[in-house]
N, C-alpha and C positions, 0 to 999 in steps of 0.2 A: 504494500500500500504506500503513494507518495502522502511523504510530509507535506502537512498544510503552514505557510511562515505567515502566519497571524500580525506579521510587520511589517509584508509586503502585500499589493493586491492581491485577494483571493478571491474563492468562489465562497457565496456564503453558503451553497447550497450545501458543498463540499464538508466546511466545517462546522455546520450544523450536524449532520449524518453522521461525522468521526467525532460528535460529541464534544468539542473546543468550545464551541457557544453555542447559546440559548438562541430562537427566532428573537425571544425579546432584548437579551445582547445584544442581537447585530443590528437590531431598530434603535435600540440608545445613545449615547450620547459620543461613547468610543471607536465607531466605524462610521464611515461616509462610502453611502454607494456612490460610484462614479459610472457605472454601467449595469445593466441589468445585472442580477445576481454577481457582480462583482465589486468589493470593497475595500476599504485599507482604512488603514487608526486614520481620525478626525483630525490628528497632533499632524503630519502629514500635511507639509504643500501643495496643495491641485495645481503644480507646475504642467508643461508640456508632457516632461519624461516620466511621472506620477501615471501621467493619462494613457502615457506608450505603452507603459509596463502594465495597466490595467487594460488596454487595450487585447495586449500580449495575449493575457488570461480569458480574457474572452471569446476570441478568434481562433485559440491553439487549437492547432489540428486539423484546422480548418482555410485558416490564410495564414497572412504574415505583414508584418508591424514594415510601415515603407513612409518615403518622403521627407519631409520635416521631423515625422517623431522621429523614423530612424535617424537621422542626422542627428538628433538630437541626444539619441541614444549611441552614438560612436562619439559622442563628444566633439560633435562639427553644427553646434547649435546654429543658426543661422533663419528659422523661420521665428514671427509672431509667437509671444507666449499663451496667445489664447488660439493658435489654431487648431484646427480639429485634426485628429486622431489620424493622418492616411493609412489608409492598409488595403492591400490586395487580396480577391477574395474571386472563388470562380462563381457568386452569385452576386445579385443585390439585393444590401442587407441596409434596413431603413431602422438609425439608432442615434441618436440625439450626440453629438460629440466625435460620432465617426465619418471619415468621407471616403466611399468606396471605391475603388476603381476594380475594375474586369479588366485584367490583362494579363498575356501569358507570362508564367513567369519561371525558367529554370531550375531544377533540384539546386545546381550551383553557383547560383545567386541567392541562395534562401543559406542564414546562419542563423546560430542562437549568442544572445547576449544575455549573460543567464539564465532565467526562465523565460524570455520573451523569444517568439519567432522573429526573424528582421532579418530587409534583405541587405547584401551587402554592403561596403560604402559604396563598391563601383557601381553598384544597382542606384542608388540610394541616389547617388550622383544624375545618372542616366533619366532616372525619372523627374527628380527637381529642376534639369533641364529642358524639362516638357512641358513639368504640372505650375511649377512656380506662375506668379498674376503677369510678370512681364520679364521683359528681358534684362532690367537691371537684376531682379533677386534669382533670376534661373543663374546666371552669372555668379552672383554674392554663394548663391550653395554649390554652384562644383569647386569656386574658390574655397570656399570653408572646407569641404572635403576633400580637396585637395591637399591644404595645407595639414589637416589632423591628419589626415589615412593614408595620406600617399595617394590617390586617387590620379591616373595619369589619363591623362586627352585619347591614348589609346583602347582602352580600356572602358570608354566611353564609345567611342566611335566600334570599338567591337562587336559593344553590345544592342547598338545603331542596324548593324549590319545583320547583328541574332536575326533581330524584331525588327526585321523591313514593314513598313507600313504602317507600326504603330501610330497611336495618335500623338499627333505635334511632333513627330520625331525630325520634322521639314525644318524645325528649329534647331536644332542641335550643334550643325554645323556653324549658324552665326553665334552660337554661346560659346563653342570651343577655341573659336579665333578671339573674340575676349575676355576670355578666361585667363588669369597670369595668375597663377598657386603662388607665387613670392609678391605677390602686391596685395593689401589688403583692400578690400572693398567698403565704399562708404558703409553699407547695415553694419561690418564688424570692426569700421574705425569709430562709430558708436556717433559721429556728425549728423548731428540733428538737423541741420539747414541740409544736407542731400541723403538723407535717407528715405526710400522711397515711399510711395502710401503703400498702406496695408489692404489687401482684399479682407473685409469683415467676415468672418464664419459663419457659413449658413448654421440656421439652425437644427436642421437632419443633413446627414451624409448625401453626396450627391455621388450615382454612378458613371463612370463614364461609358459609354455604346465598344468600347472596343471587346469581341469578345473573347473569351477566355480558356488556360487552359492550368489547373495547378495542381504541382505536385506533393503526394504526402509525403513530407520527410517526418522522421520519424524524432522524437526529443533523448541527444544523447543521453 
């Protein structure tokens, strides 16, 4: 039977059934759900990577943790602290905090960052090059991942090559000729007169029409 870490997101259903807590427990004062049956201590920041990692628990098995949270979660922080949750999923799943996309996606491009599924940086990269609002912050996150992960232009353009046809992939090419990994970008010189606007988080996950294909890896 897997251990339940009562200190990171869990499932509450989970730790009710192995008897850790009560239904009335996890309605009081010391858990905050953040997703359907999934929760973590109230003491606990509802930062991005809070939401990735409870994301994680939610989707295991099923998708996998992509976009800004993964960036977020390789330590190449670079989106909005209030955006929503991306993750890759072969359906669409309508959930207040997540924003879905359908698209295929590789056994090896898919990692774990502890308990969370998440896909690579070089994925992570590949997609903020597409999904990001514009062409300044798609820029600002392959730079970000570039410079934490090593993230290289080829490696991108690789995985361009995988996924012929994907969506926005028409972009890629002009983010990778601006892209410079040893120059930082206004979002993470922190310059408030050019930092760019922020897209507002829808309130449900939005899917995107590309369709899909995903693999089950299995959790070391």
């Amino acid at each position: 039977c897997m251990s339940i870490d009562l200190s990171a997101p869990f499932r509450g259903s989970a730790a009710v059934a192995a008897g850790l807590l009560t239904p009335g427990l996890l309605r009081g004062r010391r858990y905050r759900r953040l997703f359907p049956d999934v929760y973590a201590p109230a003491l606990l920041e509802v930062d991005l990577a809070l939401r990735a990692r409870a994301a994680g628990v939610l989707i295991a098995g099923r998708g996998v943790v992509a976009g800004y949270a993964a960036a977020e979660l390789w330590g190449a922080s670079c989106g909005p602290a209030d955006a929503p949750v991306d993750v890759l999923l072969p359906h669409d799943r309508r959930c207040d905090g997540l924003r879905v996309h359908r698209e295929r996606i590789d056994p090896d491009e898919i990692t774990w960052l502890g308990p969370t599924p998440v896909t690579t940086a070089d994925r992570a990269a590949f997609d903020l090059a597409r999904w990001a609002p514009d062409l300044t912050e798609r820029v600002a996150a392959v730079d970000a991942l570039a410079r934490c992960c090593k993230v290289e232009p080829d490696a991108i353009r690789a995985l361009r090559n995988r996924h012929l046809g994907v969506h926005h992939s028409a972009v890629i090419a002009q983010v990778l000729a601006l892209a410079d990994a040893q120059a930082a970008s206004p979002v993470e010189q922190g310059d408030a007169d050019s930092t760019p606007p922020r897209r507002a988080p829808g309130a449900r996950g939005a899917a995107s029409r590309d369709r899909s294909w995903y693999p089950v890896l299995p959790r070391p």
